[in-house]
Residue frames relative to the residue before (quaternion, step in Angstrom):
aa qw qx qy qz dx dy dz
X 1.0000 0.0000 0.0000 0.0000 0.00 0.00 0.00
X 0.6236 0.5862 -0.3395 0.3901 3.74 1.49 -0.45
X 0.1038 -0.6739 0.5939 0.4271 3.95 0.29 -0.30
X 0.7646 0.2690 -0.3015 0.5021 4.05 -1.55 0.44
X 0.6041 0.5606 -0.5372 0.1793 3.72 0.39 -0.89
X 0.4039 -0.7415 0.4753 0.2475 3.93 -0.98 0.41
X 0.4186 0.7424 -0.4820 0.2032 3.39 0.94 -0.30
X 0.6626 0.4813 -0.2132 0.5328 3.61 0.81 -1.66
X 0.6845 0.4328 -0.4977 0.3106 3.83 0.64 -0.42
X 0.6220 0.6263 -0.1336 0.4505 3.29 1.06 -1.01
X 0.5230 0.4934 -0.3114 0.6213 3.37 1.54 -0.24
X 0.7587 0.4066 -0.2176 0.4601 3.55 0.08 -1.28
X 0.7151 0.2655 -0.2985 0.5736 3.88 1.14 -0.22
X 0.4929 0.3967 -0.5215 0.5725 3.68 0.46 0.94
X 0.7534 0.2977 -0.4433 0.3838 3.70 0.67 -0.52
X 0.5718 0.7252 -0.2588 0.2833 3.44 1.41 -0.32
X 0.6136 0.5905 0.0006 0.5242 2.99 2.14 -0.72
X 0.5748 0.4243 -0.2006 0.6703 3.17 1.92 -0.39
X 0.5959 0.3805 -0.4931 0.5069 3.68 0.71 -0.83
X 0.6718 0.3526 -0.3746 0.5329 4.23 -0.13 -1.23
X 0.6192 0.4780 -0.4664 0.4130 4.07 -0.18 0.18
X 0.7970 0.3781 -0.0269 0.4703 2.92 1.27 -0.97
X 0.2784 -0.9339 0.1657 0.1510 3.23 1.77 0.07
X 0.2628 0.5582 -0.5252 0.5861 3.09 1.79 1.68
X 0.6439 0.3281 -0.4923 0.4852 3.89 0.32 0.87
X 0.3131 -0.8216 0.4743 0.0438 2.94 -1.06 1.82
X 0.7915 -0.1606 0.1421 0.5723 3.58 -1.47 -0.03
X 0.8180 0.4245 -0.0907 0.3774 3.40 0.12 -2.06
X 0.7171 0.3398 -0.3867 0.4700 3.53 0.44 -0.80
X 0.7233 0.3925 -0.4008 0.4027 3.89 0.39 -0.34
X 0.4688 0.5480 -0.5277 0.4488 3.69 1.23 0.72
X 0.6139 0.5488 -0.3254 0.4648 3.14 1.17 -1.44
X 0.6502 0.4655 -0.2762 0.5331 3.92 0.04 -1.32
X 0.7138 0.3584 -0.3977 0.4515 3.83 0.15 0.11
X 0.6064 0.5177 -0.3096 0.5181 3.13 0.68 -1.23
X 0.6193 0.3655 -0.3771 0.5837 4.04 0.40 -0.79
X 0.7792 0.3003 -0.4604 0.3012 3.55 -0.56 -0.39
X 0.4882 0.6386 -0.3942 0.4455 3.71 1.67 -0.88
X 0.5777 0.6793 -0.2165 0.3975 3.46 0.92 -1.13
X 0.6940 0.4734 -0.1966 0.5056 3.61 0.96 -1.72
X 0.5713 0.7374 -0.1829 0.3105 3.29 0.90 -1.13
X 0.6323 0.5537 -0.0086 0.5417 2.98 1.00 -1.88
X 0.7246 0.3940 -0.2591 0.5027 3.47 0.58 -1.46
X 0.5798 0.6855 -0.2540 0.3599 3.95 0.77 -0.59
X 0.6329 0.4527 -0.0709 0.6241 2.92 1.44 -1.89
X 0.7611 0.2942 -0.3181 0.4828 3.71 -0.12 -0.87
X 0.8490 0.0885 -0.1585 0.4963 4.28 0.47 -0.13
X 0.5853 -0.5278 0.4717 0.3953 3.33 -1.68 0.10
X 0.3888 0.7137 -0.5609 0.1575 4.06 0.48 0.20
X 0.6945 0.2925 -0.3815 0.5353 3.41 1.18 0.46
X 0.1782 0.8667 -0.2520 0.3919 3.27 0.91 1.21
X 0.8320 -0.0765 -0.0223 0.5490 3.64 0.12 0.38
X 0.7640 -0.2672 0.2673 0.5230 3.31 -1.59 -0.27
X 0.1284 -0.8607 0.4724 -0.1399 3.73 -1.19 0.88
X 0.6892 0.0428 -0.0659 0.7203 3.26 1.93 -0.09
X 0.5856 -0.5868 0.3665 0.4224 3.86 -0.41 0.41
X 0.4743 0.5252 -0.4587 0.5374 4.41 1.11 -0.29
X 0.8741 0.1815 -0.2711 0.3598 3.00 -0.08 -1.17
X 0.4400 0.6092 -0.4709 0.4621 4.09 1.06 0.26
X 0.8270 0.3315 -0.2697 0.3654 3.20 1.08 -0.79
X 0.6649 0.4903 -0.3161 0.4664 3.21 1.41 1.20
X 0.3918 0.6287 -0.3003 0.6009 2.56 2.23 0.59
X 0.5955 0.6492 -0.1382 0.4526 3.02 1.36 -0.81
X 0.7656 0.3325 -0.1586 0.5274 3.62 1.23 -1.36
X 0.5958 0.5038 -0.3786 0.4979 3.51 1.45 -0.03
X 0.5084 0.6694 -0.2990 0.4517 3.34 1.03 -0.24
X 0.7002 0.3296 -0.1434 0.6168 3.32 0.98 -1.60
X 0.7583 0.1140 -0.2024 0.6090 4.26 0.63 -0.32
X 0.2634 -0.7681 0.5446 0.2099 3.24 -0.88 1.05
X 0.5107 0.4888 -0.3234 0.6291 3.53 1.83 0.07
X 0.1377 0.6611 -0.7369 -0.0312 3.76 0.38 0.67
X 0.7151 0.5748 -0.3234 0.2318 3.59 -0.56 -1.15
X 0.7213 0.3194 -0.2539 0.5596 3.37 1.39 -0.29
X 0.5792 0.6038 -0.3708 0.4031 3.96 1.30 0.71
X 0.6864 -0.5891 0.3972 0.1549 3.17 -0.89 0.70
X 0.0383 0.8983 -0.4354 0.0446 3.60 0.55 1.37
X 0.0021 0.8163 -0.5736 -0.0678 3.55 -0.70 0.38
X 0.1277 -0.8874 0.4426 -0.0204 3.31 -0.54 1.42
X 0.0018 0.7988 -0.6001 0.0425 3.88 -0.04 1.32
X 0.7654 0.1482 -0.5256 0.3406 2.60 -1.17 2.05
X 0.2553 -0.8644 0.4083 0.1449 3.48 -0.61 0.69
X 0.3637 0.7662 -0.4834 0.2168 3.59 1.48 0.03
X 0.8316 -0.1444 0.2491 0.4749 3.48 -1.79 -1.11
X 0.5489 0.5344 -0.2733 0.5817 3.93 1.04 -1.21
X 0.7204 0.4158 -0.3187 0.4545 3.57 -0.01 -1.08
X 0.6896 0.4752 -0.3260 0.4386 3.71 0.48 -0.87
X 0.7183 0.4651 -0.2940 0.4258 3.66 0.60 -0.34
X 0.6311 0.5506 -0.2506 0.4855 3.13 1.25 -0.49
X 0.5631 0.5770 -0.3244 0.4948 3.33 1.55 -0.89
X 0.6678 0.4369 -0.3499 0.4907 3.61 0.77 -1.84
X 0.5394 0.5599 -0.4460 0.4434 4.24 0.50 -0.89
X 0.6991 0.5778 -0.2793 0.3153 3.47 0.24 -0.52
X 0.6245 0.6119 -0.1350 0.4663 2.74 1.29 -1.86
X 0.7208 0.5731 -0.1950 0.3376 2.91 0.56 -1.72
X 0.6500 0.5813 -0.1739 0.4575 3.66 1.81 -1.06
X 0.4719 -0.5342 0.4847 0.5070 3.39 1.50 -0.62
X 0.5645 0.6407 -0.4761 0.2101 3.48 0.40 0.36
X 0.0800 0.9127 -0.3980 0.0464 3.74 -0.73 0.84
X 0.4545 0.6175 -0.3373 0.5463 3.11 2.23 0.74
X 0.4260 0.8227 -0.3130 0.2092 3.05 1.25 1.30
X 0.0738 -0.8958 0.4332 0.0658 3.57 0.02 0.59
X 0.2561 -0.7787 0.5384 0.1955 4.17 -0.52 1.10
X 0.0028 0.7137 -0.7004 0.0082 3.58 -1.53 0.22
X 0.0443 0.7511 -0.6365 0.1695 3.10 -0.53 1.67
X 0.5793 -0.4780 0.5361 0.3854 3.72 -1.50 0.26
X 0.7202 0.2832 -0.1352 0.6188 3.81 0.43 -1.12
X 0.4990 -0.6971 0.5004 0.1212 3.84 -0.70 1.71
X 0.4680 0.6607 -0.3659 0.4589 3.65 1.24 -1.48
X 0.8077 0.5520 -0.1473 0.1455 3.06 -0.09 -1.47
X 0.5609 0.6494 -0.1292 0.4970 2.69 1.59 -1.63
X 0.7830 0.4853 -0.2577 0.2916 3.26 0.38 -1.72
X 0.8349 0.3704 -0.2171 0.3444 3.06 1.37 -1.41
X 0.4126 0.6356 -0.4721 0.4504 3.20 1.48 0.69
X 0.5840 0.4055 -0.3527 0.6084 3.85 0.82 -1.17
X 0.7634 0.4226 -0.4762 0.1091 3.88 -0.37 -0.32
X 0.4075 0.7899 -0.1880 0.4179 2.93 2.41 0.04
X 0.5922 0.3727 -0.0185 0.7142 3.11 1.12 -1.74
X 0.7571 -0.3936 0.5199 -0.0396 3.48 -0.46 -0.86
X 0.7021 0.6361 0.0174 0.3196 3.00 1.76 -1.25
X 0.4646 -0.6169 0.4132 0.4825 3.69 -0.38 1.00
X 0.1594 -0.5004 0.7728 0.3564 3.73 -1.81 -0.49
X 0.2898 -0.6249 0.7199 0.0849 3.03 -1.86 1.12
X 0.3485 -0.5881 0.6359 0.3583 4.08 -0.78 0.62
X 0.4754 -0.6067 0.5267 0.3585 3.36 -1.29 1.25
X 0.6040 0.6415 -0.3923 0.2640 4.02 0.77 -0.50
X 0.5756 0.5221 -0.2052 0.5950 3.30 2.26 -0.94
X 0.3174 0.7790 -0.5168 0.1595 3.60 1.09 0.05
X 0.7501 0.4544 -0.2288 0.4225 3.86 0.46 -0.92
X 0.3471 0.5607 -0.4360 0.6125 3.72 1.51 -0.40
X 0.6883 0.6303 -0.2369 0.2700 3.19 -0.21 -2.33
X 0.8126 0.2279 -0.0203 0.5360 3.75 0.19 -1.76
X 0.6503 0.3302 -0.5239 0.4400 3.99 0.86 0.61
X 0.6232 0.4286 -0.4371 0.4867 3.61 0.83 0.00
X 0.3679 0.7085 -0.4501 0.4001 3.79 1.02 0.05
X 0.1883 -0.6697 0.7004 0.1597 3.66 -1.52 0.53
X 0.6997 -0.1654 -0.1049 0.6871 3.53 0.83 -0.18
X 0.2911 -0.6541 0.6909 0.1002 3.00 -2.02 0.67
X 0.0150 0.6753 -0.7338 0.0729 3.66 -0.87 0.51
X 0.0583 -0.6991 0.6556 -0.2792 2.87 -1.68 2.15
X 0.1470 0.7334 -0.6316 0.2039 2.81 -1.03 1.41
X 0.4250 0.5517 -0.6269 0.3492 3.92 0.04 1.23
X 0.7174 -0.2968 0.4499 0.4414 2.99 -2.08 -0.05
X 0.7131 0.4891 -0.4162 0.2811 3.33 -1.65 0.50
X 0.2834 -0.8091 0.4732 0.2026 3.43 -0.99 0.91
X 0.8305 0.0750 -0.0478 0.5499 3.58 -1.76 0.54
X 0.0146 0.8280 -0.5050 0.2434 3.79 0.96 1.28
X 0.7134 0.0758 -0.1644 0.6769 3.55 1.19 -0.66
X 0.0549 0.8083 -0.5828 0.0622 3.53 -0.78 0.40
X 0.4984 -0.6077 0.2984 0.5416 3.82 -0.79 -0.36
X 0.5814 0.4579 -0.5549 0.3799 4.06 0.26 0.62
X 0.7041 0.4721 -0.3924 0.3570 3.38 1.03 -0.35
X 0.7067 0.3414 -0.2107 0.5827 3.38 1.14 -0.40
X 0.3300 -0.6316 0.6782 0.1794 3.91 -2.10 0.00
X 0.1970 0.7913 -0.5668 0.1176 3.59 -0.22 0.66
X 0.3907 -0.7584 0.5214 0.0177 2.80 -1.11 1.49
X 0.3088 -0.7215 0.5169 0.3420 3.87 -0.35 0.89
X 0.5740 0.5962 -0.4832 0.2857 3.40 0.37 0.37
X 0.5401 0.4540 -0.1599 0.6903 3.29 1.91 -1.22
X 0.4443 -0.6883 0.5646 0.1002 2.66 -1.57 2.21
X 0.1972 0.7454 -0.6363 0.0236 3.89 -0.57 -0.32
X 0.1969 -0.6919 0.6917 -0.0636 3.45 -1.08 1.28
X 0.2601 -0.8178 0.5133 -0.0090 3.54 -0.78 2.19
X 0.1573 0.6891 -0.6930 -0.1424 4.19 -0.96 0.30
X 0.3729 -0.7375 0.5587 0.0694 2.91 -1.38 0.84
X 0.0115 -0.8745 0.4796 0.0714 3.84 0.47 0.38
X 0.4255 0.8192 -0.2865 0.2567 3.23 1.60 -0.51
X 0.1991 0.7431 -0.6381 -0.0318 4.01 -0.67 0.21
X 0.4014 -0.1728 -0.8041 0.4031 1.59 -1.07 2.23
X 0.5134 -0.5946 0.4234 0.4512 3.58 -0.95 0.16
X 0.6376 -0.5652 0.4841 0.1990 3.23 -2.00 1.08
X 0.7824 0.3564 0.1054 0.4997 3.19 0.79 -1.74
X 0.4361 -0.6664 0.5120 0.3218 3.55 -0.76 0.91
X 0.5803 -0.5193 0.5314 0.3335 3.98 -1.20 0.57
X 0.5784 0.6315 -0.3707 0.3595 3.63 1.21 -1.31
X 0.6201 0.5513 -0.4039 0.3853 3.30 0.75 -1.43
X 0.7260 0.4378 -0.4450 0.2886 4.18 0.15 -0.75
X 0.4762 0.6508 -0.4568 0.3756 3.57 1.00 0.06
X 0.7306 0.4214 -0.4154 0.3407 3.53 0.73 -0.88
X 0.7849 -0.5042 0.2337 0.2741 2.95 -1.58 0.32
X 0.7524 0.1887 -0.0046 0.6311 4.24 -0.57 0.09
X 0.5100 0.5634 -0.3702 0.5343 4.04 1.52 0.92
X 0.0263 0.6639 -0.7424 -0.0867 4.16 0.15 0.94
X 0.0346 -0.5763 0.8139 0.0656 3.68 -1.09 0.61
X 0.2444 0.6864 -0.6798 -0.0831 3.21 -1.90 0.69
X 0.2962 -0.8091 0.4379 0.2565 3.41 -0.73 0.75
X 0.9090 -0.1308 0.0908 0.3851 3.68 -1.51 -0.57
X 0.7311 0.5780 -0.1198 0.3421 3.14 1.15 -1.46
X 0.5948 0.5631 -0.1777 0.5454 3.15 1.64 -1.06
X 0.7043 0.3290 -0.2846 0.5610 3.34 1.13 -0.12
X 0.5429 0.5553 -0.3993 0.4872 3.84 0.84 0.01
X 0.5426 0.6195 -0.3406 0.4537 3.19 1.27 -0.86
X 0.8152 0.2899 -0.2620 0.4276 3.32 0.20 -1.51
X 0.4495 0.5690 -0.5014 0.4720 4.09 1.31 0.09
X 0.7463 0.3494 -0.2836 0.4905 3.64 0.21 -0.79
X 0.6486 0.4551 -0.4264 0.4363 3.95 0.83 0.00
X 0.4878 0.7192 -0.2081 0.4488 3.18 1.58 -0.42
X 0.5289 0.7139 -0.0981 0.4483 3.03 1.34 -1.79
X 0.7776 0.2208 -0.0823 0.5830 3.56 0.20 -1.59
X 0.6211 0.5007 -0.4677 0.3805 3.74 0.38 -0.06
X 0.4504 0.6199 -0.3201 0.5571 3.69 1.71 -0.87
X 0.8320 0.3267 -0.1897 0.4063 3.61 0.03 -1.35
X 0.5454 0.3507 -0.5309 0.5456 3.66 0.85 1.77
X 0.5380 0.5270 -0.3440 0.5607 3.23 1.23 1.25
X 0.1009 -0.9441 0.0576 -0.3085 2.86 1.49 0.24
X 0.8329 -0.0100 0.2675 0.4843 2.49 -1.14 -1.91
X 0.4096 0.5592 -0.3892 0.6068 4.11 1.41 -0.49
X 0.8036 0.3311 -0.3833 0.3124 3.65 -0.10 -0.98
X 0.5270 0.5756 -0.3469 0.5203 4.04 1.30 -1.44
X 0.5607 0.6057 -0.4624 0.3238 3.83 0.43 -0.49
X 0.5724 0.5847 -0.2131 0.5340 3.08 1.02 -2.40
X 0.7803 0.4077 -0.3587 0.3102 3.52 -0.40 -1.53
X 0.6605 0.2694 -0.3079 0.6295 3.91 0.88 -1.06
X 0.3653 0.4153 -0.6029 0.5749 3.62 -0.46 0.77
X 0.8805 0.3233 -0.1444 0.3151 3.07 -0.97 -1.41
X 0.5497 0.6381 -0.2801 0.4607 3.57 1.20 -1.13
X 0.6323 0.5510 -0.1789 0.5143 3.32 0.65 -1.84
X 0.7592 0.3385 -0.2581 0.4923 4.01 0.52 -0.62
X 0.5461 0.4540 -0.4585 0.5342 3.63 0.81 0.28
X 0.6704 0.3226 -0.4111 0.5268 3.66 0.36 -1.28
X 0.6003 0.3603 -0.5052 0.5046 4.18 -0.15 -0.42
X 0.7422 0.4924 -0.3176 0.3253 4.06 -0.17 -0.01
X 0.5266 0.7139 0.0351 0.4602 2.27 1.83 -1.15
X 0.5650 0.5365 0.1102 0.6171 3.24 1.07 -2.13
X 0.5672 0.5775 -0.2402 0.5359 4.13 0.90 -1.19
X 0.8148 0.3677 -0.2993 0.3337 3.32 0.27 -1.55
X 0.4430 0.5644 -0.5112 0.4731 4.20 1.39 0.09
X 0.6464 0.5262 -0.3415 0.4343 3.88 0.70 -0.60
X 0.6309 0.5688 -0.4281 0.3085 3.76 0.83 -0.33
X 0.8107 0.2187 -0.3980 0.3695 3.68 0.50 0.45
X 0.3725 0.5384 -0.5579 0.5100 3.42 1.47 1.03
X 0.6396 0.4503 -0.3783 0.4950 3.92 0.98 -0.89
X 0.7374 0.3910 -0.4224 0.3534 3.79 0.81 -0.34
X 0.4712 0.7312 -0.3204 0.3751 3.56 1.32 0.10
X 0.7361 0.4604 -0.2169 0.4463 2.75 1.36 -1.39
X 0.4954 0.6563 -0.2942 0.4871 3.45 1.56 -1.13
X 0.6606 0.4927 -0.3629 0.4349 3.86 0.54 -0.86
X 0.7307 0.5588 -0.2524 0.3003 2.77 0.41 -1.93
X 0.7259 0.4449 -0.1965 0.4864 3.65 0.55 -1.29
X 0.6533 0.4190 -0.3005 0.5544 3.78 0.92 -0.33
X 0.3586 0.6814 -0.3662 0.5225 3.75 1.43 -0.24
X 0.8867 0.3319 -0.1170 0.3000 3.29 -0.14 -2.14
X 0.6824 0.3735 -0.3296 0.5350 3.39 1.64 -0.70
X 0.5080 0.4845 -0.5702 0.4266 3.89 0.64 0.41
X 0.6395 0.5457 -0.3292 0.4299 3.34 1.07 -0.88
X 0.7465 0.4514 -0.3128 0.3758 3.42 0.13 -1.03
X 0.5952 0.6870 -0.2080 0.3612 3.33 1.50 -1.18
X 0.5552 0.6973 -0.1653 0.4222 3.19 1.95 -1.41
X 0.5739 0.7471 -0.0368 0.3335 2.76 1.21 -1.71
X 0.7838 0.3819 0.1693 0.4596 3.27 0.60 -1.93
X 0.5350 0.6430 -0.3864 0.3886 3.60 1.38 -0.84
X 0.6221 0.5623 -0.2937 0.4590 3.62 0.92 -1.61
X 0.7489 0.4863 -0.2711 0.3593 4.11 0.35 -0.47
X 0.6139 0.6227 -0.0033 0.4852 2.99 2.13 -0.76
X 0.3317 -0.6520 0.5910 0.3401 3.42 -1.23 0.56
X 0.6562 -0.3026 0.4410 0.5323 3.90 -1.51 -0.13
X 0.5836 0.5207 -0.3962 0.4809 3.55 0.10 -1.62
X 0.8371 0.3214 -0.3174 0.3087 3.52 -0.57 -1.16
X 0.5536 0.6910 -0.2781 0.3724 3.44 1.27 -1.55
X 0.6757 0.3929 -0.1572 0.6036 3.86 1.11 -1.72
X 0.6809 0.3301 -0.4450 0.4789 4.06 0.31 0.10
X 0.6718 0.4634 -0.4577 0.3528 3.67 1.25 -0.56
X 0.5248 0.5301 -0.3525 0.5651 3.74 1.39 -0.75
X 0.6134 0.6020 -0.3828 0.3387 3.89 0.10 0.07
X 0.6825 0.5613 -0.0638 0.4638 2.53 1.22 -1.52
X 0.7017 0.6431 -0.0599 0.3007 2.84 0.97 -1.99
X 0.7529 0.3894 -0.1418 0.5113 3.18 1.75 -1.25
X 0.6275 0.5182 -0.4054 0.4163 3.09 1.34 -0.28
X 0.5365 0.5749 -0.2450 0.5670 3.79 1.38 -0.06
X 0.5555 0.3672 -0.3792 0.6425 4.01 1.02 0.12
X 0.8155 0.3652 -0.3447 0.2875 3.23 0.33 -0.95
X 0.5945 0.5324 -0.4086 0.4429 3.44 1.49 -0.31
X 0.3850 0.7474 -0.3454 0.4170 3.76 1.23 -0.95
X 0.7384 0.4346 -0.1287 0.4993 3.28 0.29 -2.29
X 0.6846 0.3842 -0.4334 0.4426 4.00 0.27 -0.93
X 0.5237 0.6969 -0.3969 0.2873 3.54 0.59 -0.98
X 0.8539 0.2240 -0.0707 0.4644 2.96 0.38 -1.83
X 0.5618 0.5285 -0.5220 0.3641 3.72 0.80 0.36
X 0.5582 0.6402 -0.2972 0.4361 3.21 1.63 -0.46
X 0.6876 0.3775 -0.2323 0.5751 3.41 1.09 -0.73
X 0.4378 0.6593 -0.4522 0.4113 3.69 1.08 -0.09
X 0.7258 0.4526 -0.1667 0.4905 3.21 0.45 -1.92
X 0.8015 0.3762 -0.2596 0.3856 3.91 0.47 -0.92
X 0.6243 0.4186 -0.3476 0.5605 3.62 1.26 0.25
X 0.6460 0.3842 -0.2704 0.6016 3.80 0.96 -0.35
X 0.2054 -0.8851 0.3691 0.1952 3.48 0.78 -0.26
X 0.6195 -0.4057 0.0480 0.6704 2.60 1.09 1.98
X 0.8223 -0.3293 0.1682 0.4325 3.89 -0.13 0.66
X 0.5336 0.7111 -0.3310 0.3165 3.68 1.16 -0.76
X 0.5391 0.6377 -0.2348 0.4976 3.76 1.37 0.11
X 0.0148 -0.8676 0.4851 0.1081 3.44 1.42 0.00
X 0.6881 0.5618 -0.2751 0.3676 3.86 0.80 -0.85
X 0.6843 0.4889 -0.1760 0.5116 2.98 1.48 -1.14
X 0.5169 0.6389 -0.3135 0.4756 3.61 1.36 -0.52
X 0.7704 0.4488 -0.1895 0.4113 2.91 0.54 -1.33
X 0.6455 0.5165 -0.3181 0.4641 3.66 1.40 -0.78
X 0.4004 0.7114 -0.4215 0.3949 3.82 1.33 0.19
X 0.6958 0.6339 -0.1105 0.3190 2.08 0.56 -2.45
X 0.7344 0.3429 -0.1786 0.5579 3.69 0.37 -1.37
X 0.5062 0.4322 -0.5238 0.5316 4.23 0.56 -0.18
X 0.8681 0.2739 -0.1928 0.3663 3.99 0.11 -0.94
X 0.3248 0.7254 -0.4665 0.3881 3.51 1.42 0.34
């Protein structure tokens, strides 16, 4: 549903890599499955559609690098540990971040998320300790106005930079008023996914090129693979006549001559043969001539 996001590509080539490991990916589908990922590749490299902030986690770590240009050396505190929480964690990671610390309601959770990343576990009971020694906080469980100003002490001197991922909201709205406090919440970050969005979709038309290009070389490979037992006819046949002829001719001959005439001989079948598969494919047009196939076929039968 993202356009550029990488997750699904990286999925579909880990499963591609197990089916041919496993040797239930045939001829055709592991052309196809390359060709698509050659395709993705291309479309990456040649535009920005894999470009900015793409899902609200990872906006909202676009967001905190923006606001510290030293993220990786700040003090995160993350409260919740679900699907939202996990992406934000790996977004971090991925940034160099390791001053990270989780708070969840269910402990389980917590742990086996920090043991991934790395990450302290905060008791959810230490939560208000937890999120005033915090430089940024990022929330995203069940429960409303969870942080607010009785639950927490914040000093306008102490910077601290709030996301709310939460629906209902985590965080009270009140809190963005105080001083040296950037609260932002869900919306503010959907926003910048859907501004994102339409800046992607003038990439487009660069990418549908790639795909028909690329499309157009599978179905001609594709289209090729009807030509493979007229090309193996022809391959016999011509290796046939020069064993034969060679057979022929050996008895009249010294070795010496016999091994310069078979040298020779084979390097001449094999040009012969390239020739005419070449002109096969470009008059049948790559097999798509069925009449003309077939009129090989019966010349090398």
């Amino acid at each position: 549903m993202v356009v550029g996001e990488y997750q699904i590509v990286s999925q579909i080539k880990e499963a591609t890599a197990h089916a041919r490991e496993q040797g239930s990916l045939g001829k055709v589908l592991d052309r196809l499955f390359t060709k698509a990922l050659e395709v993705g590749k291309l479309v990456r490299t040649r535009t920005g559609i894999s470009k900015g902030a793409f899902s609200v986690s990872y906006a909202a770590v676009e967001k905190c690098r923006a606001h510290f240009s030293d993220l990786d050396q700040r003090k995160i505190l993350l409260v919740g540990a679900g699907e939202t929480g996990e992406l934000v964690v790996k977004n971090l990671y991925k940034r160099g971040c390791r001053f990270i610390s989780i708070a969840n309601r269910t402990i389980k959770k917590a742990e086996q998320l920090a043991d991934r990343y790395g990450a302290d576990i905060i008791p959810f009971d230490k939560l208000s300790d937890a999120v005033s020694n915090a430089e940024i906080v990022i929330s995203s469980v069940s429960g409303e106005h969870l942080i607010n100003k009785e639950t927490i002490s914040h000093s306008p001197d102490h910077k601290i930079m709030m996301i709310d991922l939460g629906v209902p909201r985590n965080i009270d709205p009140a809190l963005g008023l105080l001083k040296n406090l950037k609260l932002l919440n869900i919306d503010d970050l959907r926003q910048v996914v859907i501004q994102n969005e339409e800046k992607k979709k003038s990439y487009f038309s660069i990418a549908e090129e790639i795909i028909a290009i690329k499309s157009d070389e599978f179905q001609d490979w594709l289209m090729s693979l009807r030509l493979a037992p007229t090309i193996r006819y022809i391959v016999s046949s011509v290796r046939q006549m020069h064993d034969d002829g060679l057979k022929n001719f050996s008895s009249a001959y010294s070795q010496e001559e016999v091994d310069a005439m078979e040298k020779y001989g084979r390097h001449l079948s094999e040009k012969v043969i390239n020739t005419m598969i070449k002109n096969l494919k470009s008059n049948t047009e790559n097999g798509r001539k069925e009449e003309l196939v077939q009129m090989v076929n019966r010349l090398f039968d």
